[in-house]
C-alpha positions in Angstrom: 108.1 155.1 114.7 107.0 152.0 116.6 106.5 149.1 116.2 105.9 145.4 118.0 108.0 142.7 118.2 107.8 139.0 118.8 111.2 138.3 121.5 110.0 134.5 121.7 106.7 132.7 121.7 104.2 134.7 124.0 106.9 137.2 124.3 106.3 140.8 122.5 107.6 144.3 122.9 106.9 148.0 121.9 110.3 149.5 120.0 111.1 152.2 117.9 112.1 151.7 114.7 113.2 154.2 111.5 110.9 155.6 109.6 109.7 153.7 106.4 110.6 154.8 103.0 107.9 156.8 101.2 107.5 154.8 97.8 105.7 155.8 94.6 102.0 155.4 94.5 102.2 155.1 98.4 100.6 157.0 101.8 102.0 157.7 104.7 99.3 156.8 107.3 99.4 157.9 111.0 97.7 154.9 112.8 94.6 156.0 115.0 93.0 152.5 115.8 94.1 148.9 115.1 92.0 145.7 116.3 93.4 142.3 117.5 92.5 139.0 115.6 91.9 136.8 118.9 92.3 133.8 116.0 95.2 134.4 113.7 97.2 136.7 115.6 97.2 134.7 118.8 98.5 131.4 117.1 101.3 133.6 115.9 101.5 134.8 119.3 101.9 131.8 121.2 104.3 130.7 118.9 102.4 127.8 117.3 101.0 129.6 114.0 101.2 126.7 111.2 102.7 128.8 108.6 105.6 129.3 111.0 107.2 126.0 110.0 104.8 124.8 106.9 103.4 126.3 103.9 101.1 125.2 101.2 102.9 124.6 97.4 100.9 126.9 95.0 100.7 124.3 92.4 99.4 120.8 94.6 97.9 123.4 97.1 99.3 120.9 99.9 101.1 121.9 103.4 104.4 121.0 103.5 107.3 121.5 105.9 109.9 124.3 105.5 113.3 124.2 104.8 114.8 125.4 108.1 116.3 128.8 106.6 112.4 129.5 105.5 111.3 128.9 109.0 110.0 132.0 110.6 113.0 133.3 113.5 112.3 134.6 116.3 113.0 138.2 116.6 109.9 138.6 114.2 109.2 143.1 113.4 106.1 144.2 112.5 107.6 146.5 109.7 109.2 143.5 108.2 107.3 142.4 104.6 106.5 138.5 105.9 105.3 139.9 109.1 101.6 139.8 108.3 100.3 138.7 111.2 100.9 141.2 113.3 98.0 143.3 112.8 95.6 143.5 109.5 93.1 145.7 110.7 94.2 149.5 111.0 92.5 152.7 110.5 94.6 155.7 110.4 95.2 158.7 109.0 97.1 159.8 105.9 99.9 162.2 106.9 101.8 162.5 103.6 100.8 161.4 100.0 103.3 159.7 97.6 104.0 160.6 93.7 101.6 159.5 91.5 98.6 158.7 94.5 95.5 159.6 93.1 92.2 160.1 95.0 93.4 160.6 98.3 95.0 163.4 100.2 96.5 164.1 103.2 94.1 164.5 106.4 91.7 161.8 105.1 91.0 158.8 107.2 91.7 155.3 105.7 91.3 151.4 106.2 94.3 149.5 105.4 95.7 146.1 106.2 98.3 147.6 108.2 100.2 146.3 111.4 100.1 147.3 114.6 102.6 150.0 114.6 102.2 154.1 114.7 103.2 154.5 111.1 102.5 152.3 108.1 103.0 153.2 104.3 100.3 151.6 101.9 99.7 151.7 98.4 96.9 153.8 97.8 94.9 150.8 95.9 95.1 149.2 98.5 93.6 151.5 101.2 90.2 153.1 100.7 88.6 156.1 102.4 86.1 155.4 105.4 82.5 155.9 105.2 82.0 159.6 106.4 79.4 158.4 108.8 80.9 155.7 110.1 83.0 156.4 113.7 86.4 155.6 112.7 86.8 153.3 115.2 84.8 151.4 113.7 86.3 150.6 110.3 88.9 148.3 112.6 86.0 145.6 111.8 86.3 145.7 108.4 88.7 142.6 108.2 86.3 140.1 109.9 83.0 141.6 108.3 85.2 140.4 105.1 85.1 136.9 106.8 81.7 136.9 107.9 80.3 138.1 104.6 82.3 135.8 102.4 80.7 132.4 105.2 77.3 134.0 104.3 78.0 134.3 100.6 78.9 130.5 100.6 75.9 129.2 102.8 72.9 130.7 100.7 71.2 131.8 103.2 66.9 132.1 102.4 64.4 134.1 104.0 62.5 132.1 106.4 65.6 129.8 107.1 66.9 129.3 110.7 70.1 129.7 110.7 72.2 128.5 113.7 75.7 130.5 114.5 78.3 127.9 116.9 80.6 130.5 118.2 80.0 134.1 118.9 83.3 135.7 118.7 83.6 138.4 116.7 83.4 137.1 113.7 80.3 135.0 115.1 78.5 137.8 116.1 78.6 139.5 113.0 77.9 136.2 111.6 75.0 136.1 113.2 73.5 139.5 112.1 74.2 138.9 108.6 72.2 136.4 108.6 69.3 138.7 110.0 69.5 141.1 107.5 68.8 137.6 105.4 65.6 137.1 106.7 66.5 134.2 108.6 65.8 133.3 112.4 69.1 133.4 114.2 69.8 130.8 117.2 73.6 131.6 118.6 75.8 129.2 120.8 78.3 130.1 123.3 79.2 128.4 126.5 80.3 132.5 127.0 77.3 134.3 128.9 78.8 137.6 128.2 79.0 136.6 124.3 75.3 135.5 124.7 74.3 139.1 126.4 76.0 140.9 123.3 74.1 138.8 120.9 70.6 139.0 123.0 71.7 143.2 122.4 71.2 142.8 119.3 68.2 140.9 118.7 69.5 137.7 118.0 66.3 135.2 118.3 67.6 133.0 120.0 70.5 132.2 122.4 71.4 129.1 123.9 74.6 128.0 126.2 76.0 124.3 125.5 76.8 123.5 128.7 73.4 124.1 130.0 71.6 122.6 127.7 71.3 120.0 124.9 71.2 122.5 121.8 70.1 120.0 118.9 67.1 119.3 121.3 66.2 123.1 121.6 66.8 123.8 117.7 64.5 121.1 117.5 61.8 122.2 119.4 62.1 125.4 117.4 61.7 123.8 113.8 59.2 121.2 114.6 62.0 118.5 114.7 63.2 119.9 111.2 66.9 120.7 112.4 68.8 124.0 111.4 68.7 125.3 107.6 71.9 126.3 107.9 75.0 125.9 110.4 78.2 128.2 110.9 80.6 126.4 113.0 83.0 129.5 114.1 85.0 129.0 117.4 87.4 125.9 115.5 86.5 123.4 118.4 85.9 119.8 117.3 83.0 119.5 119.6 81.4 121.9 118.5 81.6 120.5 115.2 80.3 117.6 116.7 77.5 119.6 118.3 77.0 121.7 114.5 76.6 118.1 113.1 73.5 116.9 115.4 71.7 120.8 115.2 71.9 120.4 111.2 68.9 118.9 109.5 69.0 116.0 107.1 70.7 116.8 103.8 72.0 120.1 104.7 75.2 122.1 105.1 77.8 122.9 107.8 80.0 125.9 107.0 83.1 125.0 109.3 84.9 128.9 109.4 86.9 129.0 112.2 90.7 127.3 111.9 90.7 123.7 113.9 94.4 123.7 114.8 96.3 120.3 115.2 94.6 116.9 114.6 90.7 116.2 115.5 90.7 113.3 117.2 87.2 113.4 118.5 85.4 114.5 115.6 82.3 111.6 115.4 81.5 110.9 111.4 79.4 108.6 112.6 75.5 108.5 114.0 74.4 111.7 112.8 76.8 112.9 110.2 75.9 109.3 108.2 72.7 109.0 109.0 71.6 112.9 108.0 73.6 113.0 105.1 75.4 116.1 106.7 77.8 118.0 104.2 80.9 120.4 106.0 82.5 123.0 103.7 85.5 125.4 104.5 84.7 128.8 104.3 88.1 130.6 103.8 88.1 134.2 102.8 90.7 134.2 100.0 87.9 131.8 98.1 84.4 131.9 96.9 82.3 129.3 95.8 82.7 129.1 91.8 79.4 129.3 91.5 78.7 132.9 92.2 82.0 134.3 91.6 81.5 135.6 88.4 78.6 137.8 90.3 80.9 138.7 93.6 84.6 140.3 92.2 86.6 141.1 95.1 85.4 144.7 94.5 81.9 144.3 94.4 82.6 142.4 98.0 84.6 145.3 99.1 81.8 147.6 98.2 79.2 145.8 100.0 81.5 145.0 102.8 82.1 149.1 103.3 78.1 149.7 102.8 77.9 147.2 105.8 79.7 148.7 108.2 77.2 151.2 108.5 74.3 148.8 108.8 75.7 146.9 111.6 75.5 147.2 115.6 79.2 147.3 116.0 79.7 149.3 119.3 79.1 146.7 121.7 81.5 144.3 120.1 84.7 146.4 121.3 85.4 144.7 124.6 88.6 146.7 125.4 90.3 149.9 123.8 94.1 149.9 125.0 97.0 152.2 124.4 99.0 151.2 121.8 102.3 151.0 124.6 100.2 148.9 126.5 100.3 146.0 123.4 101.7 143.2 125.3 99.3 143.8 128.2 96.4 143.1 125.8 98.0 139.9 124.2 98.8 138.5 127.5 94.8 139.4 128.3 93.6 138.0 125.6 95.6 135.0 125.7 95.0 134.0 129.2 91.7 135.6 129.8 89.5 135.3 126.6 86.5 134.6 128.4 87.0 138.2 129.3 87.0 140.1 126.1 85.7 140.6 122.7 87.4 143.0 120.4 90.5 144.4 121.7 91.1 147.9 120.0 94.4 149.2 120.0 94.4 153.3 120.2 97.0 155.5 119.2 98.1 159.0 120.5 
């Protein structure tokens, strides 16, 4: 089979590799489509991924620093077990069926968290079976929906709110039409035009670019000087946090989902954030807010998040479709032209 490998930071090839062992309870899945994380994956790419040299204690649920033999080392394989970040969102087809699989048989066509490689083996509980109407392709989303649906679930969104989304990446934009099928009025902020165009194509109420215009200003003139219900902060830029703080009304809350790498020196708690009362909550997807999570199990999520993949306008998100032997191609795009892409898909012969 084959697989990707990180030779050095920015540095990643296509080789072969032998074919995994077959375990009990497992599927052998032919990859057809796998998307790129422009977040998570290109921090690992460029070599300056946190978990590569700190991890967080499971009892204080603090970072700390590695002993050196726990560092990650460079070459990193995608078929090796820590190697998670390479790839998380594959759809593929199953190819050869494990003792002791139940439900699923070979020819049907599967989500899994798998890498970016032509072959992965997955457990069958941890792979489910694509909506029949749903273009396969399409299931490659299914990862960020998660993310997108669990920052809705923790924002509370009400019918009638307007609901401002800083960032339209992917996960942005599908941010953003969540939080139509909520009801609310949807303002979305890019200093991208193309990311604007993709939201105005699918109805997003509003669009507005930050470096042509003051956006707390314009979301004031939309709520009668009220401010936004609601704020996602996506993109993981400190100003923009900055800017999410000044758009939020009084009293309300900032759900900050994007990863704000290294230290924030110009973050402003000042002015606005005091004066309004502004509150800023993590949304991570491995959490839920206690409140509710009696109500949302990770498999009524899953559930929902499957149902939504057919109720969103996916489509026009997929910016690119590459072959998979052109891999380092697309990282290098992404990684020095992101202004030019969206969703990367990697296709598979």
């Amino acid at each position: 089979m084959e697989i990707l490998t990180y030779t050095g930071p920015s540095r990643l090839i296509v080789e072969t590799a032998e074919e995994l062992p077959l375990k009990s309870g497992e599927c052998r899945i032919q990859s057809l489509y796998s998307g790129i994380s422009h977040g998570t994956e290109m921090g690992a790419y460029r070599g300056i991924a946190p978990y590569f040299t700190r991890d967080m204690d499971s009892e204080t649920r603090l970072f700390e620093d590695l002993a050196e033999e726990h560092k990650v080392k460079y070459p990193i394989r995608s078929c090796e077990d820590d190697a998670w970040f390479i790839g998380y969102s594959n759809v593929g087809k199953i190819i050869e069926v494990g003792a002791e699989v139940e439900g699923f048989t070979v020819g049907d066509i599967v989500f899994s968290h798998g890498r970016h490689q032509t072959i992965v083996c997955k457990h069958h509980k941890k792979i489910f079976k694509l909506p029949q109407k749903l273009e396969p392709e399409l299931g490659i989303f299914y990862t960020n929906l998660m993310t997108a649906y669990n920052a809705v679930l923790d924002t509370r969104i009400k019918i009638g709110d307007v609901v401002v989304v800083s960032g339209l990446g992917v996960v942005g934009q599908l941010i953003a039409q969540l939080a139509k099928l909520s009801g609310a009025t949807v303002v979305g902020v890019d200093p991208l035009e193309n990311r604007l165009n993709i939201a105005r194509e699918v109805e997003i109420d509003y669009v507005f670019n930050p470096n042509r215009t003051d956006v707390a200003k314009e979301i004031r003139e939309i709520t009668n000087n009220r401010g936004a219900d609601a704020v996602f902060e996506v993109s993981g830029h400190s100003t923009a946090l900055n800017q999410a703080i000044r758009i939020a009304a009084p009293d309300t809350v900032i759900t900050a989902v994007g990863w704000y790498q290294g230290g924030q020196s110009v973050l402003n708690l000042s002015e606005e954030f005091h004066q309004n009362r502004i509150t800023i909550r993590a949304s991570q997807t491995l959490g839920i807010d206690p409140s509710i999570s009696h109500m949302y199990d990770d498999a009524r999520r899953r559930n929902i998040g499957k149902d939504l993949l057919l109720k969103l306008k996916l489509r026009n998100l997929i910016s690119h479709r590459i072959p998979f032997g052109d891999a380092p191609k697309a990282y290098e795009m992404i990684d020095k032209h992101p202004h030019e892409v969206l969703q990367v898909v990697l296709t598979y012969s």
